[in-house]
C-alpha positions in Angstrom: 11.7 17.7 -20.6 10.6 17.7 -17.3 12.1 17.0 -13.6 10.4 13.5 -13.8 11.3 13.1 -17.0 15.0 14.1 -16.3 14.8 11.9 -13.2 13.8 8.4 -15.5 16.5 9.2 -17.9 19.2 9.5 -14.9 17.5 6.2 -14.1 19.4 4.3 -16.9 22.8 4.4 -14.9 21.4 1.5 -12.4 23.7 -0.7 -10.3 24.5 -4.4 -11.5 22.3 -7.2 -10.9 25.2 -8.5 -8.8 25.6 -5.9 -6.3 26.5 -7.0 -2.5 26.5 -5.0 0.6 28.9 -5.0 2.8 28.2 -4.7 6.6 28.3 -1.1 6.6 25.6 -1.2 3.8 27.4 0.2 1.0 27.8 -1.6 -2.6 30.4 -3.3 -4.6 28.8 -3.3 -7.8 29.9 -6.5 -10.2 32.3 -7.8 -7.6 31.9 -10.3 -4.8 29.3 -12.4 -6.0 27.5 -14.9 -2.9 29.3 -18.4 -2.0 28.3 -20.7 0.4 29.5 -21.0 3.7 28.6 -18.5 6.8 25.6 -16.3 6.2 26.0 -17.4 2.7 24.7 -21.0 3.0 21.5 -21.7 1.4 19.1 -23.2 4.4 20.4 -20.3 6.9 19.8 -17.6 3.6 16.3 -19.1 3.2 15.3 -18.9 6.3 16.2 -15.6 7.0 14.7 -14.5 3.5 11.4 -16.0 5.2 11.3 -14.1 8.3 12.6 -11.1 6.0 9.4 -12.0 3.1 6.2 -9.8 4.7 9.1 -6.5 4.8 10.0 -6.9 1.8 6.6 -7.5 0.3 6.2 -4.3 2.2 8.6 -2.6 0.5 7.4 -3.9 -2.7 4.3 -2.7 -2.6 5.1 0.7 -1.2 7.1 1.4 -4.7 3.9 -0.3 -6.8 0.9 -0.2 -5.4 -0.3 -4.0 -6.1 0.2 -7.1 -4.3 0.1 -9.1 -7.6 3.8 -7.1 -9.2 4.9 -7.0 -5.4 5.0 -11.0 -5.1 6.1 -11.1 -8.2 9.4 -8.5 -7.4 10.0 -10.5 -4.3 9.5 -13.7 -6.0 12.4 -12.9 -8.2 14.7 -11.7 -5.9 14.7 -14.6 -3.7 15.6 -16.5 -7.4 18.2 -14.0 -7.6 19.7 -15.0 -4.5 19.6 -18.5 -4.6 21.3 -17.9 -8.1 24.0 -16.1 -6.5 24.4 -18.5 -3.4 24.7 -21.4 -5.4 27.3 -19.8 -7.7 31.0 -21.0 -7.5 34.1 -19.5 -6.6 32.5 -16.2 -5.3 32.5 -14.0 -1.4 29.2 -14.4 0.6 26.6 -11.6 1.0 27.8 -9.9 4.4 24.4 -8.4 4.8 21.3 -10.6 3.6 18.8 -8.3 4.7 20.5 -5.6 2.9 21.2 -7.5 -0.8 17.7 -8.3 -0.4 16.2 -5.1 0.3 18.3 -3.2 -2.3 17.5 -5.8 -5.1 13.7 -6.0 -3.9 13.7 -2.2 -4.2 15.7 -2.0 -7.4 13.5 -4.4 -9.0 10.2 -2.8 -8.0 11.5 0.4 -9.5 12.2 -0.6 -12.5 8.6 -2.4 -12.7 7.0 1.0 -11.7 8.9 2.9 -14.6 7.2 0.2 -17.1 4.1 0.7 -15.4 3.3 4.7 -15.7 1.9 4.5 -19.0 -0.3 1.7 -18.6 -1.8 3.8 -15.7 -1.6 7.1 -17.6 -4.4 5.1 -19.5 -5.9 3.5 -17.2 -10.0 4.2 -17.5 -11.2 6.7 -14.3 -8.8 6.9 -11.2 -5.7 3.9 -10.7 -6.5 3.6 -6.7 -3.8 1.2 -5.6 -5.1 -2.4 -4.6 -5.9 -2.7 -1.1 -4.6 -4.8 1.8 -7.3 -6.1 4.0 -5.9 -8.1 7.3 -6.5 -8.4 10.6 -2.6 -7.4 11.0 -3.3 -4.6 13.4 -6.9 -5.1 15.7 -8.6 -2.4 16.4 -11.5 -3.3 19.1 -13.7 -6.3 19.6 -17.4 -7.0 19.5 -18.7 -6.7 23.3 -19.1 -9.7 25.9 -22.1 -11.3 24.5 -22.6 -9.8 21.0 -22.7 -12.3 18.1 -20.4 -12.4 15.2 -23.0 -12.5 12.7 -25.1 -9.5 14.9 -24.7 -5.4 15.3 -21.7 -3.8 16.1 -21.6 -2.1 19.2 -20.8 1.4 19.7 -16.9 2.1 19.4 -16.1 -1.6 18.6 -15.1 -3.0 14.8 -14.5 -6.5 15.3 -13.4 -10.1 16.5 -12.5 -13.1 15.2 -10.1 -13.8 12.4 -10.4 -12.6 9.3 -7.5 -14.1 7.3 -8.4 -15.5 3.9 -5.4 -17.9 4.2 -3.5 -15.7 1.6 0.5 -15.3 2.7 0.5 -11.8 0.8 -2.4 -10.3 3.5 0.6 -11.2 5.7 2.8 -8.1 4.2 4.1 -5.7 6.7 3.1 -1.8 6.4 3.7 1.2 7.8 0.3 2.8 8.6 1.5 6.0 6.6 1.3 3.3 3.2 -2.5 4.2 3.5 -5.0 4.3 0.5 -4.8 8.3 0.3 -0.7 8.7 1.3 -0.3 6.0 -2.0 -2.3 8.0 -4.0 -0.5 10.9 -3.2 2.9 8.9 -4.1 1.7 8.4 -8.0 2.4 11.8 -8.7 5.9 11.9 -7.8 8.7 10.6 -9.9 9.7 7.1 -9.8 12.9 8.4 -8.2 11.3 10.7 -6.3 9.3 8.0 -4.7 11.7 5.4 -4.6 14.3 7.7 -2.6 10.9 8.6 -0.3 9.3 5.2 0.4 12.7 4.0 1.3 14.0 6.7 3.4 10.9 8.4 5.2 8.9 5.1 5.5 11.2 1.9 5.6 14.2 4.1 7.3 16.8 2.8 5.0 20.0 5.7 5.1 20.8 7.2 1.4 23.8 5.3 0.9 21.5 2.3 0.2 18.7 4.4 -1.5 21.7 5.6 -3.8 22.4 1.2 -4.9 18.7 1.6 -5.6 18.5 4.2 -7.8 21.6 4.6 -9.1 22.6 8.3 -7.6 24.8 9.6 -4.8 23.8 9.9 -1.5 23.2 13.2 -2.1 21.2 13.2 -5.0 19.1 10.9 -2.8 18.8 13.1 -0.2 17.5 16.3 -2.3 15.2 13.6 -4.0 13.5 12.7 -0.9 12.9 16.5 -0.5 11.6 17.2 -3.1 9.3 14.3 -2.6 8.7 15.9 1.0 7.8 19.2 -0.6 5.4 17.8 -3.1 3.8 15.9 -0.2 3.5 18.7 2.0 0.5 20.0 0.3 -1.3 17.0 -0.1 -0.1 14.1 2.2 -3.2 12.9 4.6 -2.6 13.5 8.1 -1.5 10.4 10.5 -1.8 12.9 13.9 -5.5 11.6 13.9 -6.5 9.8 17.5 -7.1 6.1 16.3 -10.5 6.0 18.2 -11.6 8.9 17.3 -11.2 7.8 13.3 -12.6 4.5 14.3 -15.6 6.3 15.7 -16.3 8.1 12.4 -15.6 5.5 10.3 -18.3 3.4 12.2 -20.6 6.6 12.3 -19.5 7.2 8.2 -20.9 3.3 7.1 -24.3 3.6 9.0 -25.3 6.8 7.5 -24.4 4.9 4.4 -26.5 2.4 4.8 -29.3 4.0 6.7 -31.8 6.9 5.3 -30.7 9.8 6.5 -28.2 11.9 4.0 -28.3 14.6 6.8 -26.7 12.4 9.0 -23.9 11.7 6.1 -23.3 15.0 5.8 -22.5 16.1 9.0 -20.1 13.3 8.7 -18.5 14.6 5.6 -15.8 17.6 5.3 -17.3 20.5 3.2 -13.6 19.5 0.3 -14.4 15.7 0.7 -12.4 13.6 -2.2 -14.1 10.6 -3.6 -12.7 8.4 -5.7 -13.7 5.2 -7.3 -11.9 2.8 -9.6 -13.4 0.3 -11.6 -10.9 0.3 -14.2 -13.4 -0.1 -16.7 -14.9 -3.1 -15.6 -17.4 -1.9 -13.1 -19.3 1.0 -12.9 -17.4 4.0 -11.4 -17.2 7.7 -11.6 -14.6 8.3 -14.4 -13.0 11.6 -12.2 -12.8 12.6 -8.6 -15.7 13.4 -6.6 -15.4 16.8 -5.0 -17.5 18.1 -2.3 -19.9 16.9 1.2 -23.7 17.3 -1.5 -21.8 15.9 -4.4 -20.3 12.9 -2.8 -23.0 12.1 -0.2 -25.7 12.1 -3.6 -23.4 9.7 -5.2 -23.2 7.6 -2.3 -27.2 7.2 -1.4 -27.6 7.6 -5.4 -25.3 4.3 -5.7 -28.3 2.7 -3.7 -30.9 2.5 -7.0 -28.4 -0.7 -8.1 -29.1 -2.6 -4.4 -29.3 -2.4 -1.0 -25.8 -3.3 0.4 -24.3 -3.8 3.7 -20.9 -2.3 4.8 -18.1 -4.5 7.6 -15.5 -2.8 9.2 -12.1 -3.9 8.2 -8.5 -2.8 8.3 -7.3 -1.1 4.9 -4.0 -0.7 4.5 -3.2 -0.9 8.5 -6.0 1.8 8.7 -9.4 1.5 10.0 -11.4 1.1 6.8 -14.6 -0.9 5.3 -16.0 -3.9 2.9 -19.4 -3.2 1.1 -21.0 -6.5 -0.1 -24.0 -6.8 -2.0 -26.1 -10.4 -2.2 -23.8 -11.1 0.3 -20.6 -10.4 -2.2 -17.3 -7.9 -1.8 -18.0 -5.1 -4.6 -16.2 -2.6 -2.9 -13.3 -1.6 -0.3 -13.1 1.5 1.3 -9.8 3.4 2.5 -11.0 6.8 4.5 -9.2 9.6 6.4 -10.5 11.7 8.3 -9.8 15.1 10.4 -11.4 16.4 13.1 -14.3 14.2 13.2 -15.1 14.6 9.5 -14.1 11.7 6.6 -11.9 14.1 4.5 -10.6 11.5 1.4 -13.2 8.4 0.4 -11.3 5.8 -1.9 -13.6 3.0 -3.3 -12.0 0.4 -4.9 -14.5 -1.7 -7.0 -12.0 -3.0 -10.0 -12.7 -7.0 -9.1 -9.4 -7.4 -10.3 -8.2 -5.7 -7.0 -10.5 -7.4 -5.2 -9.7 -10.9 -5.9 -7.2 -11.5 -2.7 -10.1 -10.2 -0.2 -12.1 -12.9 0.8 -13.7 -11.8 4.7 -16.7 -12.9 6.1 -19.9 -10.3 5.8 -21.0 -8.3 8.6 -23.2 -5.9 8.9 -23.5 -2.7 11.1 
């Protein structure tokens, strides 16, 4: 048996459906249960749970990875708490934002453990879905450019984007990137768990530990080893934003011009590409490795169409849509280091797809 294995199976003793923080944030599992009155009465609870919705969605998808079991997670804890509000002859919940967090979390873990098989087998690469919203701006088109026309030179967009869908409303850290949640899927559940909610969403281990079921301190040396394991092959978020924006820009013309020079001057000599189409769509069944490799597959991809590529943000990141006959087929997450795109992720699955609905633009 291995550590993740041991990790899962430590996983059994959870906390109680009915857990409730106090206001120092620490449990009473199977206890106080929530009344009404105070904090505990219903329209004050739901509104709060609204204002709360795009962090915990954030939160959600952090542990999973999809928008789809994230809605679903939060969905069912906000039935959970209504449940427990309208329940007679119990305490209120001291701390909303914390019984909502912890069961949010708890609930999204236990989803992910059900989850690693069905991606074990998942056909070619599982890339995480991707959020695409104009939540963070990066530029605007200049004074007199059109909306429909080229971009100019440092610029990515204007105008809104929104496709009207409340999840493209969920709040991430910019470190939930395509690559970082990559990365995450080879950790433990616990081991992620422990790390999204400690290193990214700054909840203190007492909390992670009503999560997973462990002692602070057994939380805490999870988180490092989750720390260690990323050390090595984390992407790095000391990039200057421009200067990524500037190669991203620079990275989709040479994609959609003629020059594979140009492309590869853009590419790191260890660029990583991968591509899910979850066996739906044509896509390369195991990572691309290399600048020849990867910018041959890219103009080689060009024998099915010519297609046009829109700057977008992916995952709070500067990142791009490719649309053929004026369709999405593909979103792109990037990173990049020192002026060179070091990670491509493609996501072409149209399953993944099916919440991006932006307006084409071409550079």
């Amino acid at each position: 048996m291995n550590d993740h294995d041991v990790d899962d199976a430590m996983l059994d003793e959870s906390v109680p459906d009915d857990v409730v923080l106090t206001e120092a944030g620490t449990g009473n599992a199977g206890t106080d249960r929530a009344g009404t009155g105070g904090t505990g009465t219903e329209d004050a609870i739901a509104a709060e749970f609204h204002l709360l919705r795009p962090r915990l969605l954030g939160v959600a998808y952090g542990l999973l990875g999809t928008l789809d079991e994230a809605e679903d997670v939060v969905q069912d804890a906000w039935l959970r708490l209504r449940t427990a509000v309208a329940a007679p002859g119990g305490g209120e919940i001291l701390d909303v934002t914390g019984w909502l967090v912890v069961t949010v979390s708890r609930l999204a873990l236990d989803v992910l453990r059900s989850a690693r098989h069905r991606r074990e087998e998942y056909v070619g690469p599982w890339l995480p879905e991707p959020v695409v919203s104009e939540s963070v701006r990066f530029g605007s088109v200049p004074s007199g450019s059109s909306r429909s026309g080229s971009l100019g030179s440092g610029s990515l967009w204007s105008g809104s984007f929104w496709s009207g869908d409340p999840l493209e409303r969920v709040t991430l850290d910019e470190s939930m990137s395509m690559a970082m949640l990559v990365v995450l899927e080879s950790l433990s559940p616990a081991e992620r768990t422990a790390f999204v909610l400690h290193d990214v969403f700054g909840l203190p281990f007492t909390e992670v530990g009503e999560v997973v079921g462990r002692s602070p301190a057994a939380c805490r040396q999870l988180a490092a080893r989750a720390r260690a394991h990323l050390a090595a092959r984390a992407p790095r978020f000391d990039v200057d934003p421009s200067e990524h924006r500037r190669v991203v820009n620079a990275f989709a013309r040479a994609c959609v011009g003629d020059d594979i020079q140009a492309l590869l001057t853009l590419l790191d000599p260890d660029v990583v590409f991968r591509s899910d189409g979850g066996g739906v769509v044509t896509a390369a069944r195991r990572p691309v490795l290399g600048a020849i490799k990867v910018a041959r597959l890219l103009f080689g991809v060009r024998r099915f169409g010519e297609f046009t590529m829109t700057p977008a943000p992916v995952n709070g990141r500067p990142g791009l849509l490719r649309f053929r006959d004026g369709r999405l087929n593909a979103v792109l997450g990037l990173e990049s280091v020192d002026g060179r795109i070091t990670t491509i992720d493609m996501v072409l699955n149209p399953d993944k797809l099916a919440r991006v609905s932006l307006t084409e633009r071409t550079i």
